[in-house]
Backbone as CSV, one residue per row, in Angstrom:
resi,resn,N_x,N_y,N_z,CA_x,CA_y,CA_z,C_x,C_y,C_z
1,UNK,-2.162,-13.766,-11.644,-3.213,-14.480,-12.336,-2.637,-15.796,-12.848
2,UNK,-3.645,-16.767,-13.424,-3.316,-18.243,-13.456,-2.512,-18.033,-14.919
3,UNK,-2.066,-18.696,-15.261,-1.010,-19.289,-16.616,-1.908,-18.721,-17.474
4,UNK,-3.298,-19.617,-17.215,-4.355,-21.000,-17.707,-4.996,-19.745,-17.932
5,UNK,-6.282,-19.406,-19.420,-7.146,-18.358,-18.759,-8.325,-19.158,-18.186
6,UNK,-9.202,-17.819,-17.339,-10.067,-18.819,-16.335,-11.331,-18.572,-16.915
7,UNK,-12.103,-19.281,-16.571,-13.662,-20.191,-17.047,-14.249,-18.655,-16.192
8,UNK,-15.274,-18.099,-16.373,-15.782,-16.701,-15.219,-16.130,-17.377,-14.048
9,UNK,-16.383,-18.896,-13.253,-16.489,-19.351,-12.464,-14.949,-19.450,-11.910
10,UNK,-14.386,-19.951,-12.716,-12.939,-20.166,-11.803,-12.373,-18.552,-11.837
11,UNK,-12.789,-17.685,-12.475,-12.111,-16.241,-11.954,-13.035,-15.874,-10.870
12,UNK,-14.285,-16.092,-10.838,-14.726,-15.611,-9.664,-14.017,-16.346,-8.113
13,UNK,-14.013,-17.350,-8.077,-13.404,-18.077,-7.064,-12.154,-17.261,-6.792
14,UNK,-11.102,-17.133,-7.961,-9.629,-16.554,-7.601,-10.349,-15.312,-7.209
15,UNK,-11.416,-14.383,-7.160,-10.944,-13.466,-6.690,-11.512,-13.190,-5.570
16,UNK,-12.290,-14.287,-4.798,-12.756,-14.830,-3.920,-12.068,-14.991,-3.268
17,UNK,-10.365,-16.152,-3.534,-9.766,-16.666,-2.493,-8.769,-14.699,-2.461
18,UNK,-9.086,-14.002,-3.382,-7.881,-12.854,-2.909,-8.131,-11.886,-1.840
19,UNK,-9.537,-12.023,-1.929,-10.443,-11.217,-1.157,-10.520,-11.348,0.072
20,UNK,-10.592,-12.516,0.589,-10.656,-13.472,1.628,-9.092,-13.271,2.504
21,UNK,-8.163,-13.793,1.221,-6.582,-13.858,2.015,-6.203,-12.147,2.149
22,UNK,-7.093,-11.295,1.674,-5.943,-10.108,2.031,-6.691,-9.948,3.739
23,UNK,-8.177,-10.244,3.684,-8.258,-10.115,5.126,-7.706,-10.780,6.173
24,UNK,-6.886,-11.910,5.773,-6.785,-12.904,6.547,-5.407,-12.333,7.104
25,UNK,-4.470,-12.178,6.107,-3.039,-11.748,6.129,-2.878,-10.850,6.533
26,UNK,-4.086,-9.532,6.568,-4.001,-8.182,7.067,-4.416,-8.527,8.408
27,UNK,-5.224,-8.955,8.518,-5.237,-9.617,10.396,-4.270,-9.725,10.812
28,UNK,-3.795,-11.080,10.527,-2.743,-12.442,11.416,-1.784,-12.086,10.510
29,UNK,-1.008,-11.694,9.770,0.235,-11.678,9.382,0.238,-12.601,8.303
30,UNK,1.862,-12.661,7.815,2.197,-14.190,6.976,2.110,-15.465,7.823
31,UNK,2.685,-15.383,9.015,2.888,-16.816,10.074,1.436,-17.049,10.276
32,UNK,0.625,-16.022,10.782,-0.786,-16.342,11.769,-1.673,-16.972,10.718
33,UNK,-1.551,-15.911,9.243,-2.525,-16.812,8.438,-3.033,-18.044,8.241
34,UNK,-4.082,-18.077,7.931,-3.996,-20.116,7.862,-4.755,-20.273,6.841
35,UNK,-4.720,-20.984,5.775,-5.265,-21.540,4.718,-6.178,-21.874,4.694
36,UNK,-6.829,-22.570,6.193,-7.948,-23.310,6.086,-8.860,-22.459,6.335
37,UNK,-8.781,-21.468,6.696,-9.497,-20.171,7.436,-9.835,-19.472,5.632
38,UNK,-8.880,-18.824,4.899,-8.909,-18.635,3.814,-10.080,-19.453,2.391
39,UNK,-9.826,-20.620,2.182,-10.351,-21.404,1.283,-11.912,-21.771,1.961
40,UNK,-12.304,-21.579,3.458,-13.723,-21.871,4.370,-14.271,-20.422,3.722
41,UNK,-13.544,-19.553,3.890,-14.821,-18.299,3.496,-14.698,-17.977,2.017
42,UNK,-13.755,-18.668,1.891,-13.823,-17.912,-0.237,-14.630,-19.084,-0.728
43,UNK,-15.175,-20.504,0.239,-15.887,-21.529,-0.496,-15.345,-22.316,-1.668
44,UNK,-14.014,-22.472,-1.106,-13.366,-23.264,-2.280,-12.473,-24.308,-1.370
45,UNK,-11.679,-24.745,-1.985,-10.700,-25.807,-1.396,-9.364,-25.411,-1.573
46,UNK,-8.278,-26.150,-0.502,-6.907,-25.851,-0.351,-6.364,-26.333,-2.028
47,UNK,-6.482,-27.680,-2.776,-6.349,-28.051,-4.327,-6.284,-26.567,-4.827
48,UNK,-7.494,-26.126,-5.199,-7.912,-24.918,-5.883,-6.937,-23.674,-5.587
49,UNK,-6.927,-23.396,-4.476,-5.958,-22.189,-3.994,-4.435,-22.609,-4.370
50,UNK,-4.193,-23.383,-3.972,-2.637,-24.049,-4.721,-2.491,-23.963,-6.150
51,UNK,-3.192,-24.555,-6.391,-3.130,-24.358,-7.978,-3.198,-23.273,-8.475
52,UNK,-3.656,-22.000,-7.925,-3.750,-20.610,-8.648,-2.585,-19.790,-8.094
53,UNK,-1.718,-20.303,-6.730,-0.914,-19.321,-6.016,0.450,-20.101,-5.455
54,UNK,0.493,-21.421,-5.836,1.426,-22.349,-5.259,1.496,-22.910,-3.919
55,UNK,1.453,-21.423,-3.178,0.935,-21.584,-1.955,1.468,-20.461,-1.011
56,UNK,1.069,-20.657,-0.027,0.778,-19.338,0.891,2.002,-18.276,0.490
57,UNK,2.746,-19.073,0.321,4.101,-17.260,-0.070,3.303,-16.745,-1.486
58,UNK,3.388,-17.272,-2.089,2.742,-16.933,-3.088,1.429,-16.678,-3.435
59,UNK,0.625,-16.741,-2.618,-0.683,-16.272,-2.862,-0.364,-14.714,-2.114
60,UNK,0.331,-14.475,-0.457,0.731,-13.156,-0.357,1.333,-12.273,-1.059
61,UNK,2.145,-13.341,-1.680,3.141,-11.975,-2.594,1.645,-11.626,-3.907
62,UNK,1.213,-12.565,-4.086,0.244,-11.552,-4.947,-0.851,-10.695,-4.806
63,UNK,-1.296,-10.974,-3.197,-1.985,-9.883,-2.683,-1.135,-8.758,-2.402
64,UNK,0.031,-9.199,-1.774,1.106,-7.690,-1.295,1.251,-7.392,-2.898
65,UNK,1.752,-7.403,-3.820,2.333,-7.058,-5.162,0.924,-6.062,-5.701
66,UNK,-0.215,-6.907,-5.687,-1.212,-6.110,-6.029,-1.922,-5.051,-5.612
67,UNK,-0.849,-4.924,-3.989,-1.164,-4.007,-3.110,-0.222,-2.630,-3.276
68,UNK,0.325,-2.740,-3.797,1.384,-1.660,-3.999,1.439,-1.179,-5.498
69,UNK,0.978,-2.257,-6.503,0.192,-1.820,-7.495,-1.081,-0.829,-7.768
70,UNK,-1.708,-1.156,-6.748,-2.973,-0.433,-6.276,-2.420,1.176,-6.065
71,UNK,-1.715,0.752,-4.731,-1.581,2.263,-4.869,-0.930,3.453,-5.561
72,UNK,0.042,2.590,-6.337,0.364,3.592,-7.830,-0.574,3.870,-8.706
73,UNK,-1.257,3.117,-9.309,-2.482,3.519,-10.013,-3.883,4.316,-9.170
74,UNK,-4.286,3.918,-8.140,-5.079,4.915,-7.340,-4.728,5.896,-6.944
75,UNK,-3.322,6.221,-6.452,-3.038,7.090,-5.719,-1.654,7.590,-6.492
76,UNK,-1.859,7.935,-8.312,-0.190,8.163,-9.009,0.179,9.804,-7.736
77,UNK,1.570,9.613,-8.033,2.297,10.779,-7.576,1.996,12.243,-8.527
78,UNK,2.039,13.388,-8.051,1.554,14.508,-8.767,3.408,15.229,-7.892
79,UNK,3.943,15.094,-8.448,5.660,15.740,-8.309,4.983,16.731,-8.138
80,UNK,4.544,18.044,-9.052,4.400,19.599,-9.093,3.250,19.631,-7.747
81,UNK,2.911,18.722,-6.830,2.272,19.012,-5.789,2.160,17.671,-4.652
82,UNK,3.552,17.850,-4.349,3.286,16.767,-3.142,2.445,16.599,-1.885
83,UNK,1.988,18.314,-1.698,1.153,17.752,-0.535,-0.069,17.421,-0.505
84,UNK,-0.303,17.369,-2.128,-1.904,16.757,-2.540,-1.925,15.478,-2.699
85,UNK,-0.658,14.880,-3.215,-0.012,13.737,-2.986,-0.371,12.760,-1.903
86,UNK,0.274,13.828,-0.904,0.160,13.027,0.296,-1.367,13.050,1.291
87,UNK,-2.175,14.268,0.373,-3.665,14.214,1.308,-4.668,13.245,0.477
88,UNK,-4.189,12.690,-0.474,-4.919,11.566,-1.601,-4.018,10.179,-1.271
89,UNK,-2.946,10.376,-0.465,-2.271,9.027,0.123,-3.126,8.236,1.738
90,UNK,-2.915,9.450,1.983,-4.209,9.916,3.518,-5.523,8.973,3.038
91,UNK,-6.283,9.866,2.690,-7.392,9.207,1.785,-7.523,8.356,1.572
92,UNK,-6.759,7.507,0.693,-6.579,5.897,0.550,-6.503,4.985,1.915
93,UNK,-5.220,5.416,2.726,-5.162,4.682,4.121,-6.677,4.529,5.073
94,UNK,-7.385,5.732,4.437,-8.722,5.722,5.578,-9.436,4.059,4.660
95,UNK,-9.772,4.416,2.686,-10.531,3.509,2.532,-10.079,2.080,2.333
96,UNK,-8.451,2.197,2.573,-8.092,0.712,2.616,-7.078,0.743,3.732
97,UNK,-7.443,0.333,4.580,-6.590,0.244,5.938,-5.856,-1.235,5.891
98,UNK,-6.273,-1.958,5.377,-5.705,-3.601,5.070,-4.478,-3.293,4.056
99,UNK,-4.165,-2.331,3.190,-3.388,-1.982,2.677,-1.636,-1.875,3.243
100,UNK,-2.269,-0.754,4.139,-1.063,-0.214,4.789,-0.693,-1.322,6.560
101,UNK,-1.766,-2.888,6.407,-1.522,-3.622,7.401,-0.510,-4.747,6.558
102,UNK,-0.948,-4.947,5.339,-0.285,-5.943,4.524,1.749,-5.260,4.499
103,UNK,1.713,-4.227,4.190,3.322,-3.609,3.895,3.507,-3.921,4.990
104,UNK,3.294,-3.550,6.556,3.439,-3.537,8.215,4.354,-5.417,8.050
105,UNK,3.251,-6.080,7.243,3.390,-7.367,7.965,4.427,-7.889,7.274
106,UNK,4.791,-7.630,6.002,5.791,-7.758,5.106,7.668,-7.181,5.499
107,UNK,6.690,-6.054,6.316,8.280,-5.475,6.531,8.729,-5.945,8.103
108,UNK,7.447,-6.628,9.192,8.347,-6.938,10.291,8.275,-8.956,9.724
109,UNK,7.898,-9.406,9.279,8.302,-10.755,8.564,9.087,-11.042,7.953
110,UNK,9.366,-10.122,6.674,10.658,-10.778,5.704,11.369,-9.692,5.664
111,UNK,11.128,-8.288,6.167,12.480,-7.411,5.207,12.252,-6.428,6.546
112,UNK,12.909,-6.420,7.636,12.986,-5.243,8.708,14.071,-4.095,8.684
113,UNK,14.464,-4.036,7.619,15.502,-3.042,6.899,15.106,-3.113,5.625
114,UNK,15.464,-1.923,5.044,16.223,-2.029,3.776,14.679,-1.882,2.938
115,UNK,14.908,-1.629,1.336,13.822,-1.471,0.853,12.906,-2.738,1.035
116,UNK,11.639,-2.305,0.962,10.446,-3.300,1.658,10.501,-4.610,0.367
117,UNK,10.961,-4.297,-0.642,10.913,-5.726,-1.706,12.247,-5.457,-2.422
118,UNK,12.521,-6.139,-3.665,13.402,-5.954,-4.157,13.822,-5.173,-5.124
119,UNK,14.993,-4.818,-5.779,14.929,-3.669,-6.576,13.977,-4.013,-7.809
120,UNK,14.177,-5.397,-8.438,12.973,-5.447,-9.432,11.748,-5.141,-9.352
121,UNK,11.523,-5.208,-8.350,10.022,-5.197,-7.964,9.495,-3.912,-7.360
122,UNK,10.313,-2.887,-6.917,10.357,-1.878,-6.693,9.248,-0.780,-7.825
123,UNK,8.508,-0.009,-7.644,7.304,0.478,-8.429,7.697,2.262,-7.955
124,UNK,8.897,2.561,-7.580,9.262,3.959,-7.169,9.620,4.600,-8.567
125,UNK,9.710,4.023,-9.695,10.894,4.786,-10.693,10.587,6.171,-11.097
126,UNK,9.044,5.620,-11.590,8.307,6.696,-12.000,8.311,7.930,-11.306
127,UNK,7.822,7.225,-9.658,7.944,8.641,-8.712,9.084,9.032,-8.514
128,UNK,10.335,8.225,-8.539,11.535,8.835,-8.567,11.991,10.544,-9.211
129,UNK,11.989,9.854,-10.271,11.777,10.355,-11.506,11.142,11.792,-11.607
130,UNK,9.537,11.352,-10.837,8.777,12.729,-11.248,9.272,13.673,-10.123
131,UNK,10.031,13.593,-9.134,10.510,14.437,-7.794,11.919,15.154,-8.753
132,UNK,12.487,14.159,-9.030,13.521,14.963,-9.453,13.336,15.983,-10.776
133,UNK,12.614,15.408,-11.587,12.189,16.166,-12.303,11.845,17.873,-11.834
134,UNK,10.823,17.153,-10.462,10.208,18.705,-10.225,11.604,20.003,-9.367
135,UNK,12.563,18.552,-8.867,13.767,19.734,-8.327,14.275,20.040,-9.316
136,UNK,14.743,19.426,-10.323,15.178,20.358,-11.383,14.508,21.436,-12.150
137,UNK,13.322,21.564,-11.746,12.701,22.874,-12.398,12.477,23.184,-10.818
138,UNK,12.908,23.622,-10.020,12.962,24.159,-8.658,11.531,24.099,-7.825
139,UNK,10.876,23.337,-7.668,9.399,23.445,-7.282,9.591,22.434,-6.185
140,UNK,10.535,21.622,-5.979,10.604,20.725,-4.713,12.281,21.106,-4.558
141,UNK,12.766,20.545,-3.562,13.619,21.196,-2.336,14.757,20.420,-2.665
142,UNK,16.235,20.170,-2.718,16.884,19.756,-3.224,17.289,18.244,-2.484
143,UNK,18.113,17.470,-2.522,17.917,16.219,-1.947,17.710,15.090,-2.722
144,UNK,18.078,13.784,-2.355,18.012,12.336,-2.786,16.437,12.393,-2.785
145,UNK,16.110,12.030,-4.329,14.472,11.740,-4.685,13.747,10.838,-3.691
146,UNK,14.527,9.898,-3.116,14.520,8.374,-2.461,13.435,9.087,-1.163
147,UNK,14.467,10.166,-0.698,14.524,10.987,0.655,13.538,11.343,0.876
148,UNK,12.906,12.231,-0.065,12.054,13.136,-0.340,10.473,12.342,-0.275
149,UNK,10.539,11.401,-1.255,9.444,10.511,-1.495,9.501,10.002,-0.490
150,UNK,10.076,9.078,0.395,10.398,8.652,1.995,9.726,9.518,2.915
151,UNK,10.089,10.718,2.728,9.375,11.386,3.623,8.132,11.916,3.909
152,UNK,7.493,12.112,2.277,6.305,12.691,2.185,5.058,11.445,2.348
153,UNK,5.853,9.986,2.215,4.846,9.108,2.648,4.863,8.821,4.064
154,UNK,5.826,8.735,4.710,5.813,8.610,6.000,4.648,9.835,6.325
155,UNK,5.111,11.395,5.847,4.236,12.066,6.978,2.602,11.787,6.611
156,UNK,2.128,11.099,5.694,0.757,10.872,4.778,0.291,9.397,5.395
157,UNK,1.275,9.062,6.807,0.861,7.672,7.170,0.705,7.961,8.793
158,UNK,0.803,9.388,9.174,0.843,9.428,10.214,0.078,9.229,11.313
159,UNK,-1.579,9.323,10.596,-2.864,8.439,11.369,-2.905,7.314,10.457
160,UNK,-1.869,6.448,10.346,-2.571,5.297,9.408,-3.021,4.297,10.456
161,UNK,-3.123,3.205,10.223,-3.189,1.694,10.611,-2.036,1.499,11.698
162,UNK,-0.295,2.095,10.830,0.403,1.485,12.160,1.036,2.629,12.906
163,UNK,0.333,4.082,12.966,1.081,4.536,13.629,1.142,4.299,15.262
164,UNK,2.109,5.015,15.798,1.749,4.402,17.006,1.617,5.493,17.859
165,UNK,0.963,6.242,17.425,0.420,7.366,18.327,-1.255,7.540,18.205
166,UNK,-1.752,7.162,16.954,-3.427,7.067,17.438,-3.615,6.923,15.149
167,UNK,-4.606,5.437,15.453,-4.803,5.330,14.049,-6.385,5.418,13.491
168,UNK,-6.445,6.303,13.064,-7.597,6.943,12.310,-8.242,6.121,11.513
169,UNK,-10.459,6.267,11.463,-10.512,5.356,10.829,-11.396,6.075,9.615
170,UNK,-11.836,5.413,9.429,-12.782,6.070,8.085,-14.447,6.353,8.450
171,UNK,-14.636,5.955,10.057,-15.486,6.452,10.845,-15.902,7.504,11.393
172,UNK,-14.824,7.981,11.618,-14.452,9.190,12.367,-15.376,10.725,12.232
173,UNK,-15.244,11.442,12.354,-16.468,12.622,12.140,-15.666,13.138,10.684
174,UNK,-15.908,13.948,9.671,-15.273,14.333,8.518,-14.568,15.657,8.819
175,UNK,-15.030,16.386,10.132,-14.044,17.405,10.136,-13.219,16.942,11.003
176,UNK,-12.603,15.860,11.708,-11.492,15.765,12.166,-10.370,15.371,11.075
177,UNK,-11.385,14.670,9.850,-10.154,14.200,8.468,-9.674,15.695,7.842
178,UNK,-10.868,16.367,7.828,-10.369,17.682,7.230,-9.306,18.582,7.862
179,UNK,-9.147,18.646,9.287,-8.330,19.615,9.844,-6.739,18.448,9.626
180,UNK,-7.336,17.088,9.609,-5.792,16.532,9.377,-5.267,17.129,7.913
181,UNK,-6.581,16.250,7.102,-6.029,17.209,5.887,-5.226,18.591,5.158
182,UNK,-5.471,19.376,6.478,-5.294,20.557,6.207,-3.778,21.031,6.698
183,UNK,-3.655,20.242,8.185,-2.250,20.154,8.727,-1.431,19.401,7.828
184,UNK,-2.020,18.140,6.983,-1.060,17.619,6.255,-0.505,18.213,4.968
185,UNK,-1.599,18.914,4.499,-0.567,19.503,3.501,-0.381,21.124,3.234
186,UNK,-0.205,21.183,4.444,0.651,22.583,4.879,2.353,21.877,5.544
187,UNK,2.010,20.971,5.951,2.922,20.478,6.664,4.212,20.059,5.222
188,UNK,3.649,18.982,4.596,3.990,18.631,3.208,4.694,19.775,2.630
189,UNK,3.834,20.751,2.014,4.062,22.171,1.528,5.407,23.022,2.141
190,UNK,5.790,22.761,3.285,6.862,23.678,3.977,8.045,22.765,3.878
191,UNK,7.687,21.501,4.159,8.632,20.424,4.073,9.209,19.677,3.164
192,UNK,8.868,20.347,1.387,8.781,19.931,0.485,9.774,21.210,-0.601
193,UNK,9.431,22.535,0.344,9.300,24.098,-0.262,10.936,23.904,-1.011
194,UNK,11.081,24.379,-1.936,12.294,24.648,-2.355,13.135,25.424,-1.613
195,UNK,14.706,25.652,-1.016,15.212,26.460,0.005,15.290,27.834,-0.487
């Protein structure tokens, strides 16, 4: 958000141009994006967008930042039940698929190793935290928290946006989400089980 606070016209605009750039960026990437494409459908000007985001790195990093924000608060971790975890991670990927295109584009653009941002910026602690917690009262399986959480999102992304075996949409008939649902957290559940 701006320094400055905004007039409800100039917040509507910012959240106009955010609206606009996450589709744009979830399309075409960071490179493909284009500004002018951005500021034509949010009905504002390149001035305006600069001034609220500096400019294109920075208007992504605050759609990506707010994107991973999102899904801690929509989607918090439940440690004492990861594979509900991961069928409410599911869930999310169906109603925001631009979500899990924005991390895709972030991680083959700026970071193709290694954690997807930096340790400051990193939003795992909590879930860290609540995994180990739950191995120390024996209810999850022993292992690096890192590992564990690593894994249970990977398998909760497995019809997402980038898998590359077949990506599921939010179209789809509701009992094909349900039988995923159902494989996913049985799957979760065994793969999670304490030894």
């Amino acid at each position: 958000m701006p320094d400055q606070p905004l007039t409800p016209r100039g917040a509507a605009t910012y959240r106009r141009i955010l609206e606009e750039a996450t589709r744009e960026f979830a399309e075409h990437g960071i490179a493909g994006a284009r500004i002018e494409r951005i500021v034509a459908a949010a009905r504002t000007n390149k001035a305006q967008l600069y001034a609220y985001f500096g400019n294109k790195e920075g208007l992504f990093d605050a759609i990506f930042f707010g994107s991973l924000e999102r899904i801690v608060n929509v989607v918090p971790i439940d440690a004492a039940d990861l594979a509900d975890w991961a069928v409410r991670l599911y869930d999310e990927y169906l109603r925001r698929p631009d979500l899990i295109r924005l991390a895709t584009w972030a991680r083959l653009e700026r970071r193709p190793s290694g954690h997807l941002v930096d340790d400051p910026d990193r939003l795992d602690d909590a879930k860290l935290r609540a995994i180990a917690a739950a191995q120390a009262a024996g209810r999850v399986r022993q292992g690096d928290p890192f590992d564990v959480m690593a894994l249970v999102i990977a398998m909760s992304m497995a019809w997402s946006p980038v898998s590359n075996v077949y990506a599921a949409t939010a179209d789809e008939p509701p009992q094909s989400h349900e039988r995923r649902r159902d494989l996913l957290r049985e799957s979760v559940r065994r793969a999670v089980a304490p030894d």
